[in-house]
N, CA, C, O and CB atoms as a CASP TS submission, in Angstrom:
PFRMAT TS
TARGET T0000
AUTHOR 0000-0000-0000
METHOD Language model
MODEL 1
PARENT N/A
ATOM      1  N   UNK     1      96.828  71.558  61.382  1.00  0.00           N
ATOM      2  CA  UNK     1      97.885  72.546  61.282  1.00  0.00           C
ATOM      3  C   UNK     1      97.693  73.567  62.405  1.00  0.00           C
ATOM      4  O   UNK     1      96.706  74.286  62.562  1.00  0.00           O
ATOM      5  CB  UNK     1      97.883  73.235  59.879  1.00  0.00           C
ATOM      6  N   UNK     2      98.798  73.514  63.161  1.00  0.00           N
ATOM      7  CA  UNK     2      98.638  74.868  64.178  1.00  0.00           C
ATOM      8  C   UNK     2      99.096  76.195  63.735  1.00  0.00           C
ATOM      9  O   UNK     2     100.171  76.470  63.202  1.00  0.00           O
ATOM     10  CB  UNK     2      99.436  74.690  65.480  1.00  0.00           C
ATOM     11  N   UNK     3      97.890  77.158  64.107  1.00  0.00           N
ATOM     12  CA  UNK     3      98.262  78.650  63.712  1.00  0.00           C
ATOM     13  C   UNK     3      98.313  79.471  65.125  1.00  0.00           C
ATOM     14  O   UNK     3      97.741  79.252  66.193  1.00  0.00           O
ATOM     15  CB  UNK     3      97.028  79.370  62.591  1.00  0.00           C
ATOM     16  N   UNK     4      99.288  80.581  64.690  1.00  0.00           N
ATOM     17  CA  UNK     4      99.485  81.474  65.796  1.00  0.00           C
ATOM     18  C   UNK     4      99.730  83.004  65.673  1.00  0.00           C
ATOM     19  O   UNK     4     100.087  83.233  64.518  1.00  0.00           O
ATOM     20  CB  UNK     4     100.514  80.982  66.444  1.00  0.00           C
ATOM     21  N   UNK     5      99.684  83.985  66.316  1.00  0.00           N
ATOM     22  CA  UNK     5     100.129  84.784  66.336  1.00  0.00           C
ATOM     23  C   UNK     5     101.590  85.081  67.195  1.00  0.00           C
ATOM     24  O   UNK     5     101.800  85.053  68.408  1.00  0.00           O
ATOM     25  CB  UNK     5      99.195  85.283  66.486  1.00  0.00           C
ATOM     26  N   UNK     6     102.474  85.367  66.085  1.00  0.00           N
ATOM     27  CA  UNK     6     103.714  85.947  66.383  1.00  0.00           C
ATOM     28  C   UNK     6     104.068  86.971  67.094  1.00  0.00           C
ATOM     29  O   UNK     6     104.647  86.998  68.180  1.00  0.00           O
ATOM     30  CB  UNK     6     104.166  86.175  65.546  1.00  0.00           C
ATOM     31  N   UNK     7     103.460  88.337  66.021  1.00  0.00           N
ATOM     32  CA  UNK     7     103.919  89.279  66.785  1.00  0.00           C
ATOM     33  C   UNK     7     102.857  90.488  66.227  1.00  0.00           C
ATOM     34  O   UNK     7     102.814  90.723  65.019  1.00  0.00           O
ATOM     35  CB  UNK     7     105.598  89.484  66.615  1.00  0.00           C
ATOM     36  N   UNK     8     101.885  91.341  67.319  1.00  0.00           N
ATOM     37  CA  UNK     8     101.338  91.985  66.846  1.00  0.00           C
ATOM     38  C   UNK     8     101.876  94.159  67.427  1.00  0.00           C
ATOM     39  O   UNK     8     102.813  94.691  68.021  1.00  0.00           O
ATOM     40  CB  UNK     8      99.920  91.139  67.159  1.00  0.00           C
ATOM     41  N   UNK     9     101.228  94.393  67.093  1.00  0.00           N
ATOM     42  CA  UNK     9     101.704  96.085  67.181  1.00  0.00           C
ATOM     43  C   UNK     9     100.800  96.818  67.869  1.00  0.00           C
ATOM     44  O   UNK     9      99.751  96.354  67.422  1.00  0.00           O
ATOM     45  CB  UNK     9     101.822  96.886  65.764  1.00  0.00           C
ATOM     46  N   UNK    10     100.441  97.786  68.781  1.00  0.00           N
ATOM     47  CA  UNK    10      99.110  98.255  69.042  1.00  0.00           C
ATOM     48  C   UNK    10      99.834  99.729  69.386  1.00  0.00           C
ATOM     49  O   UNK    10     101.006  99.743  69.763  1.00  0.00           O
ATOM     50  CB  UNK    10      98.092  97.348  70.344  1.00  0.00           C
ATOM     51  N   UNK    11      99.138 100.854  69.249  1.00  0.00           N
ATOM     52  CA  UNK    11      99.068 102.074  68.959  1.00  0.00           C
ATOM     53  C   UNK    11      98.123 102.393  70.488  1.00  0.00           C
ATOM     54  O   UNK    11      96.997 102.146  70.056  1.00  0.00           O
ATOM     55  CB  UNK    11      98.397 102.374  67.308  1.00  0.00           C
ATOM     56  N   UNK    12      97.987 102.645  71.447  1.00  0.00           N
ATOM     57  CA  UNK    12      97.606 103.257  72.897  1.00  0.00           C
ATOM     58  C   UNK    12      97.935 104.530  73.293  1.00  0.00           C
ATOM     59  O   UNK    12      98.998 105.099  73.042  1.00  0.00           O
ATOM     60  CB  UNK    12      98.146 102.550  73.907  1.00  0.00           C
ATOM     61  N   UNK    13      96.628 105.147  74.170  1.00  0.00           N
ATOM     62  CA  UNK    13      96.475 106.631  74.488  1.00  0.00           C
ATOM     63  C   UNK    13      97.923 106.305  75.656  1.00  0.00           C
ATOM     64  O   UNK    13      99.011 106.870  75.541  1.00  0.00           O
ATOM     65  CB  UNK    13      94.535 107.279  75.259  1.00  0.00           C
ATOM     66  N   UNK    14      97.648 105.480  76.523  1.00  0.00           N
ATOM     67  CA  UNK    14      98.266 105.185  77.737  1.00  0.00           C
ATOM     68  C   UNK    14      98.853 104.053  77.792  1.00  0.00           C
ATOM     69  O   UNK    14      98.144 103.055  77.916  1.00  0.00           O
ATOM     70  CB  UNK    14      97.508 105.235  78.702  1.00  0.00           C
ATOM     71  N   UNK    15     100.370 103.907  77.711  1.00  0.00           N
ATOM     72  CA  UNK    15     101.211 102.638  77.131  1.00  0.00           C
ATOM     73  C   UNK    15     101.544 102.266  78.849  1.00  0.00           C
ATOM     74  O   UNK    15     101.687 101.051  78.980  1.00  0.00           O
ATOM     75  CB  UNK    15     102.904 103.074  75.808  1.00  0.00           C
ATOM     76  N   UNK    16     101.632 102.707  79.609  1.00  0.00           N
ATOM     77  CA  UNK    16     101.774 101.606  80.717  1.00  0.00           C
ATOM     78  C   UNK    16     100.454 101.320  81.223  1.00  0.00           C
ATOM     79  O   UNK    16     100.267 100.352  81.960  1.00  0.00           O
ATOM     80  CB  UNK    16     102.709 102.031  81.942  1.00  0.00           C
ATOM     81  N   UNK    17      99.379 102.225  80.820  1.00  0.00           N
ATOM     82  CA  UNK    17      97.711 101.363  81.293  1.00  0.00           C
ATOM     83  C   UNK    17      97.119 100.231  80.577  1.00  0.00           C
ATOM     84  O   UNK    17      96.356  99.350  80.971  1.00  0.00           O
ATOM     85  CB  UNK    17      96.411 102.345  81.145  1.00  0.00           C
ATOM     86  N   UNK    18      97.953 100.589  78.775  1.00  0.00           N
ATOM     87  CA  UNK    18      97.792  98.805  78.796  1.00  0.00           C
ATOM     88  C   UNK    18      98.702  97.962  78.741  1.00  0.00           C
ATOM     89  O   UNK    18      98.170  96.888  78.460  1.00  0.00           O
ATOM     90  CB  UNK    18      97.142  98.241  77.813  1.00  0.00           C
ATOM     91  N   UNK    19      99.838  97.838  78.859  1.00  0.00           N
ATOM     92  CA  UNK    19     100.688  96.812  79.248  1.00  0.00           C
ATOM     93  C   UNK    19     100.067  96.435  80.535  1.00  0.00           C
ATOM     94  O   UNK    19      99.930  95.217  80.641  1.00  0.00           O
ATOM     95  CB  UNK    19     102.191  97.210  79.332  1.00  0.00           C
ATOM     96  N   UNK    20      99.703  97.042  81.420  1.00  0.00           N
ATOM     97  CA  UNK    20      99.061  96.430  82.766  1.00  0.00           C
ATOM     98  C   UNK    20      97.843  95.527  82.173  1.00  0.00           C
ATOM     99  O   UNK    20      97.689  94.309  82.253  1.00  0.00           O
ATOM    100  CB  UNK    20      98.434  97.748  83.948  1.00  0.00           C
ATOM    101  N   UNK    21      96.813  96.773  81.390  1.00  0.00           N
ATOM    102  CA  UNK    21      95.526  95.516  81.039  1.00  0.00           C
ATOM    103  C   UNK    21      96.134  94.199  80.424  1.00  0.00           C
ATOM    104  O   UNK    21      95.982  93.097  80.952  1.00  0.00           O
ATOM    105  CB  UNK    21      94.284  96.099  79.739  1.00  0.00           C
ATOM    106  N   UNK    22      96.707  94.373  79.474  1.00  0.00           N
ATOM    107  CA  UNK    22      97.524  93.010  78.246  1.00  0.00           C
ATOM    108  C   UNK    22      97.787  92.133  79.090  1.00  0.00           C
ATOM    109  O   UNK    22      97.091  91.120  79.023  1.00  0.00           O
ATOM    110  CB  UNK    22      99.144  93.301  77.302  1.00  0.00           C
ATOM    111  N   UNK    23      98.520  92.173  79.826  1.00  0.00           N
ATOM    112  CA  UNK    23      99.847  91.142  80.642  1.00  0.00           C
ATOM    113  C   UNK    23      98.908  90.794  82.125  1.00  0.00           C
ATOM    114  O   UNK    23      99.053  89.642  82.533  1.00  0.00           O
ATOM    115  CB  UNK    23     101.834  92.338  81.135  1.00  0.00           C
ATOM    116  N   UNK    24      98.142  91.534  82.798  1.00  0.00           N
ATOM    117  CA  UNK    24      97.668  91.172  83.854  1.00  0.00           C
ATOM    118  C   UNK    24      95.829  90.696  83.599  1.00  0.00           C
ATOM    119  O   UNK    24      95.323  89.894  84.383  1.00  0.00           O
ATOM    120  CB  UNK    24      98.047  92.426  84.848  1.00  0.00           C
ATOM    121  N   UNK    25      95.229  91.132  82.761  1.00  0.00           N
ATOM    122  CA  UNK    25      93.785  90.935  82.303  1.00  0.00           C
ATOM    123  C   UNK    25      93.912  89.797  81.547  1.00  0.00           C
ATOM    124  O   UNK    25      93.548  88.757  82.097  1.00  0.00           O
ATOM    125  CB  UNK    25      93.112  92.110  81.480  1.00  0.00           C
ATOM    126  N   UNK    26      94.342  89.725  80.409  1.00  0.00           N
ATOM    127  CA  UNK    26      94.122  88.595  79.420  1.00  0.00           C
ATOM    128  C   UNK    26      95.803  87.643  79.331  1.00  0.00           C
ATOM    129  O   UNK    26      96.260  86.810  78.548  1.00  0.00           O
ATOM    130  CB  UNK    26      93.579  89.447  77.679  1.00  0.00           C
ATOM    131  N   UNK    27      96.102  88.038  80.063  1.00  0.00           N
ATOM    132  CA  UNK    27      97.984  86.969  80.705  1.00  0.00           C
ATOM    133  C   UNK    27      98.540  86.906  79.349  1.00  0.00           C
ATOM    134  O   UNK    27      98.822  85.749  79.041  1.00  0.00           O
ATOM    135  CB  UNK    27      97.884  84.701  81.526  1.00  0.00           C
ATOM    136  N   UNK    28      98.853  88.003  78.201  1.00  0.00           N
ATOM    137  CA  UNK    28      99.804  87.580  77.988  1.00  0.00           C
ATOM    138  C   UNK    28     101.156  88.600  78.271  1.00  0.00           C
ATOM    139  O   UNK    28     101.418  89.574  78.977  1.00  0.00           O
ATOM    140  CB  UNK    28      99.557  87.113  76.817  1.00  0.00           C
ATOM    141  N   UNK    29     101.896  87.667  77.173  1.00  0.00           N
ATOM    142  CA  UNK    29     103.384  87.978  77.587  1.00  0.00           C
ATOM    143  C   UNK    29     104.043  88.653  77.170  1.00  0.00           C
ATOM    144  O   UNK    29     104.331  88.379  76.005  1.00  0.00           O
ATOM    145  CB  UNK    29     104.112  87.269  77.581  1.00  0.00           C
ATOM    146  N   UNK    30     104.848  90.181  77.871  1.00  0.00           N
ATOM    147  CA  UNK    30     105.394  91.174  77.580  1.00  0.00           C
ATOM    148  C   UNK    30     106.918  90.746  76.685  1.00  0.00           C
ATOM    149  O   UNK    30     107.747  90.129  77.353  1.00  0.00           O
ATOM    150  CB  UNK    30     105.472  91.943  78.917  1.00  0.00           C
ATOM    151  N   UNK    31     107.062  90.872  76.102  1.00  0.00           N
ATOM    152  CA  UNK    31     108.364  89.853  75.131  1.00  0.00           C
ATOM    153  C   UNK    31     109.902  91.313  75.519  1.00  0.00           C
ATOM    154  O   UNK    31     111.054  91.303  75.952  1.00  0.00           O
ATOM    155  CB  UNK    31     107.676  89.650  72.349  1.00  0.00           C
ATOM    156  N   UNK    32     108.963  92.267  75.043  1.00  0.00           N
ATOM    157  CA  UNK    32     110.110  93.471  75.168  1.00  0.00           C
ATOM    158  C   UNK    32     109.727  94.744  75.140  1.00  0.00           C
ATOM    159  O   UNK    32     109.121  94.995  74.098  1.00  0.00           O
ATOM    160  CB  UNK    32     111.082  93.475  74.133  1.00  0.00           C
ATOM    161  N   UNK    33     109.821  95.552  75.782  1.00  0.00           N
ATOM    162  CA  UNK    33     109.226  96.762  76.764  1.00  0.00           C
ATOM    163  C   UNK    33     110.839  98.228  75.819  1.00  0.00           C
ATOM    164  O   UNK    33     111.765  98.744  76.445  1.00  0.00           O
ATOM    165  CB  UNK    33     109.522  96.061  79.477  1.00  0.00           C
ATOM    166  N   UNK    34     110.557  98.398  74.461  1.00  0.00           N
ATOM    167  CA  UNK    34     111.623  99.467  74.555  1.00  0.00           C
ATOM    168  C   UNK    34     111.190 100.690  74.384  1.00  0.00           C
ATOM    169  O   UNK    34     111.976 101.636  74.442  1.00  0.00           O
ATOM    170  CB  UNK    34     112.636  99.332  73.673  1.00  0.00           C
TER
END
């Protein structure tokens, strides 16, 4: 059976310092930026 994560939430001092770490350090994928 394959498991996954959907969709998680994260709470950050600095929201464009980690969208940079997230998406460019560990590749994943920005789905929606609002």
């Amino acid at each position: 059976m394959k498991q996954s994560i959907i969709h998680i939430a994260l709470v950050v001092r600095d929201y464009d310092e980690a969208i940079a770490f997230y998406t460019e350090k560990l590749h994943f994928t920005l789905v929606e930026d609002t």
